[in-house]
C-alpha positions as CSV (number, residue, x, y, z in Angstrom):
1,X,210.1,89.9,179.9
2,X,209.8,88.6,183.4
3,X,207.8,91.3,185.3
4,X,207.3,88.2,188.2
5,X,208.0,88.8,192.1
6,X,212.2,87.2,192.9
7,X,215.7,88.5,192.9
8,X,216.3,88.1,189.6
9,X,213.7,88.9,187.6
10,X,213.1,91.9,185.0
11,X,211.0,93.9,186.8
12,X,212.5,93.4,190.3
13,X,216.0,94.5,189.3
14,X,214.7,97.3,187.1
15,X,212.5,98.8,189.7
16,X,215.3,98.7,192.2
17,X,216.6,101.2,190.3
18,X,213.6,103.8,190.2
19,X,212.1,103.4,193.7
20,X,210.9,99.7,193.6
21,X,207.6,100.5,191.9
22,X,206.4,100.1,187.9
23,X,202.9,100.6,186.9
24,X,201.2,99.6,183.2
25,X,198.0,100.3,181.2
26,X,196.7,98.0,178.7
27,X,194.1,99.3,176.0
28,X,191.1,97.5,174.6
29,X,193.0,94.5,172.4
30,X,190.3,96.0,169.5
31,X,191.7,99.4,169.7
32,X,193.5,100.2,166.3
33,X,197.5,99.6,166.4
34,X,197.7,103.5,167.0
35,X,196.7,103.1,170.4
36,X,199.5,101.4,172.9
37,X,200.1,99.6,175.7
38,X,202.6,101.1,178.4
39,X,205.1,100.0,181.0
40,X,207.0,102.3,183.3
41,X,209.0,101.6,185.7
42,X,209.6,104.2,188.9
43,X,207.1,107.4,189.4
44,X,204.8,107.2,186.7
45,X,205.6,110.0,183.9
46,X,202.1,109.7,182.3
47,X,198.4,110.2,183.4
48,X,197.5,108.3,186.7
49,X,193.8,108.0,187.3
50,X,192.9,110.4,190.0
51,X,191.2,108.0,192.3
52,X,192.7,105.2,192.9
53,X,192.2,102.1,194.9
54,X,195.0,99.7,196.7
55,X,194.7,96.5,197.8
56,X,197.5,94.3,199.9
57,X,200.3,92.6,197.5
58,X,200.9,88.9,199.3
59,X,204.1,87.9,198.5
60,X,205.1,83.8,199.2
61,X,208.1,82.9,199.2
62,X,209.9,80.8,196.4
63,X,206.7,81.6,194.3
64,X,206.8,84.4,190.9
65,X,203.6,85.6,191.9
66,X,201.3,88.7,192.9
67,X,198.2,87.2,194.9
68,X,195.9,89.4,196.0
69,X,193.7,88.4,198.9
70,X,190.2,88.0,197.0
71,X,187.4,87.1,199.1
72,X,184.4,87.2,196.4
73,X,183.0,87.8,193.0
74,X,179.4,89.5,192.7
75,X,176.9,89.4,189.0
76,X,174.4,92.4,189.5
77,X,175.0,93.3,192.7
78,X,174.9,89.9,194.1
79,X,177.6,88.0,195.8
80,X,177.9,84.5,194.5
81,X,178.0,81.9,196.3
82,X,181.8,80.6,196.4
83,X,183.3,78.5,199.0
84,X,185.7,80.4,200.9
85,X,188.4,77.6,200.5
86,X,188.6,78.8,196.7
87,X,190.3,82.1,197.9
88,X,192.5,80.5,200.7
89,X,195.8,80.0,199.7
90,X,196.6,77.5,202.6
91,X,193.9,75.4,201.4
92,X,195.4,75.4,197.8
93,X,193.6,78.4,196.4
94,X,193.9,81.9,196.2
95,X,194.5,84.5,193.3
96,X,197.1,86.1,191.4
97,X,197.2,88.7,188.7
98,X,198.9,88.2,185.9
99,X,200.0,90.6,183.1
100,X,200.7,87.2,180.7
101,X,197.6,85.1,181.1
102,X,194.8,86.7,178.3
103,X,191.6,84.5,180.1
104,X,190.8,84.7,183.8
105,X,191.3,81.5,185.2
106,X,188.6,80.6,188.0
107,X,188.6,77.1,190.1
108,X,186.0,74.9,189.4
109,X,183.0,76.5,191.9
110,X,184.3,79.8,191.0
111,X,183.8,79.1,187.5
112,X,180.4,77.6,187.9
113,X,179.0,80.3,189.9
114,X,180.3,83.0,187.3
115,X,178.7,81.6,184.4
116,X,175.8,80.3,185.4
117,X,175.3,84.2,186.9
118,X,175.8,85.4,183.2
119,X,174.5,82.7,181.2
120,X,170.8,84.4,181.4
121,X,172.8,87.3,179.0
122,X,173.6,84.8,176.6
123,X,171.4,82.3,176.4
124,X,168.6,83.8,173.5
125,X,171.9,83.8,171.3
126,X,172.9,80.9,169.2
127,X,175.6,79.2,170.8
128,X,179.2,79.0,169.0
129,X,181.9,76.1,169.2
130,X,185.1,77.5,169.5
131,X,188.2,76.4,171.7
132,X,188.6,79.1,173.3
133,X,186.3,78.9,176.4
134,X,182.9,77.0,176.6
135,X,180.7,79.5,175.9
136,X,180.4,81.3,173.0
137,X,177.9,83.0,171.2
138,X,177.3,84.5,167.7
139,X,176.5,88.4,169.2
140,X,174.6,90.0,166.3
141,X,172.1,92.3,168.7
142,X,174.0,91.5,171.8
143,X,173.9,94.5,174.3
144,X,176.8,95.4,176.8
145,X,174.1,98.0,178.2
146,X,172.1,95.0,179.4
147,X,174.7,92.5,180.9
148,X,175.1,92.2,184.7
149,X,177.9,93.9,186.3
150,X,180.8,91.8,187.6
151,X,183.0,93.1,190.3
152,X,186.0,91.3,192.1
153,X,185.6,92.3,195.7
154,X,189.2,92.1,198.1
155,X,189.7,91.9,201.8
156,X,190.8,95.4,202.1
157,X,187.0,96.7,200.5
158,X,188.7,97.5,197.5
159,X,186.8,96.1,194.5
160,X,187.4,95.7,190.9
161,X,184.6,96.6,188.2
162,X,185.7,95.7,184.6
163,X,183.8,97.0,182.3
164,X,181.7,94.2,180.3
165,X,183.6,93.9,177.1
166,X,186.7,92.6,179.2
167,X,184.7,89.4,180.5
168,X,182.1,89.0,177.8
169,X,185.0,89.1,175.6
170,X,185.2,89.4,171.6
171,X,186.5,86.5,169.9
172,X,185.9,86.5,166.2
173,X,184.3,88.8,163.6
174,X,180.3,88.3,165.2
175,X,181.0,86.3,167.9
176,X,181.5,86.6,171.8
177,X,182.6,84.2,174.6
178,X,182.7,84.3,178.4
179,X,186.5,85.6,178.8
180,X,186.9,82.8,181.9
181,X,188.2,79.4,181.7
182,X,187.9,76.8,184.2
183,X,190.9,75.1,186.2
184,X,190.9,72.1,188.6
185,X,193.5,70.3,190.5
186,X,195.8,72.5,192.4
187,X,195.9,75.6,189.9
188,X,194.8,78.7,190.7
189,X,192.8,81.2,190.2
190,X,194.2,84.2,187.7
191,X,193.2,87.6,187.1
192,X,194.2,88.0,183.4
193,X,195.4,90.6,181.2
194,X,191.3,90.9,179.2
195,X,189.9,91.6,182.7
196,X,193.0,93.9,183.5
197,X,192.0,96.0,180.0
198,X,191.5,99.9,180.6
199,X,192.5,99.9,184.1
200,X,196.2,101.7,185.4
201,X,197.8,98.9,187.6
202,X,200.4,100.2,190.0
203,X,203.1,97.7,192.0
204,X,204.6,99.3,194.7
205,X,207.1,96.9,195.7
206,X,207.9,98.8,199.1
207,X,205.2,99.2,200.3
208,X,203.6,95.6,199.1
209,X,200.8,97.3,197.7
210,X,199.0,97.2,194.5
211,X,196.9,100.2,193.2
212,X,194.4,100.2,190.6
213,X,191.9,102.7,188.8
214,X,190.2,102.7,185.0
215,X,192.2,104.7,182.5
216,X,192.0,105.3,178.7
217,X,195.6,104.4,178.8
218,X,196.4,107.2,176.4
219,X,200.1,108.4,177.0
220,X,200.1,112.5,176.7
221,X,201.4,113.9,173.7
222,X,205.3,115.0,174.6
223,X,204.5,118.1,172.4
224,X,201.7,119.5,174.7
């Protein structure tokens, strides 16, 4: 559809016309087909979460992206240990979010430091080959009550807390994987649609500005 920052794409010229802001919800991908994703574009005309948190929209030119100016990840209250350089843009890294990517995409010491910080969760459970991501499990017993927390921490003190079934992510019937997959080179890191799951996401394109709180992403029934 082309909801990426430039002059020409679908979301830019559509929000133009309805005060250069959209917003979107997406459900848990498990949810029955009853339950629906939404996109709307202008002043939201369903339920906004009551408290919600903004962090700065960095916009570079020439380049379809949202980054956000992430500056750490924490498991269980602890702040890994990242190199800086993985967040900087002008050193090649930095972050963007990204309604079409399903996996978050973490540079390689990004990536290291995440799963070795939830491997402890998975490691009593027999261990799964599957393409998706490297570590899978079979999840028969598996407890979301008793996997660390992992929160996304911005420059601005806003901080994003999935909850756990949008990184320890469902992949077949029984089985579970890590919902991150590693990337080298000069990619990026991406925020991806799983970790995006039950949250309202707000672009306000004026004000460069994106705002973000949990949601059951249920639209309100027109006949109420």
């Amino acid at each position: 559809m082309g909801l990426g920052f430039g002059e020409q794409s679908f979301a830019m010229l559509l929000a133009q016309l309805f005060g250069n802001k959209f917003s979107y919800c997406f459900v848990d991908h498990l949810k029955p087909s009853n339950f629906k994703n939404y996109l709307s574009f202008g002043q939201a005309q369903h339920s906004v979460p009551k408290k919600l948190q903004y962090t700065r929209l960095l916009v570079i030119r020439d380049a379809p992206y949202y980054w956000l100016n992430v500056t750490g990840i924490s498991v269980g209250d602890k702040l890994l240990n990242i190199p800086a350089v993985i967040w900087s843009i002008p050193d090649g890294g930095g972050t963007i979010i990204d309604s079409g990517s399903s996996l978050t995409h973490l540079k390689e010491a990004a990536y290291d430091a995440v799963t070795d910080a939830l491997r402890a969760t998975i490691s009593k459970f027999k261990k799964v080959e599957l393409p998706v991501t490297e570590f899978c499990f079979e999840a028969n017993g598996f407890q979301e009550a008793l996997a660390p927390k992992l929160v996304f921490h911005f420059d601005d003190g806003a901080v994003l807390e999935p909850p756990v079934k949008s990184y320890i992510i469902d992949a077949a019937e029984g089985i579970k994987c890590l919902g991150f997959q590693k990337v080298g080179g000069d990619e990026i890191n991406i925020i991806g649609n799983f970790i995006q799951q039950e949250h309202y996401w707000e672009y306000d394109i004026d004000r460069f500005m994106l705002g973000f709180g949990p949601s059951t992403c249920i639209l309100p029934n027109p006949k109420d």
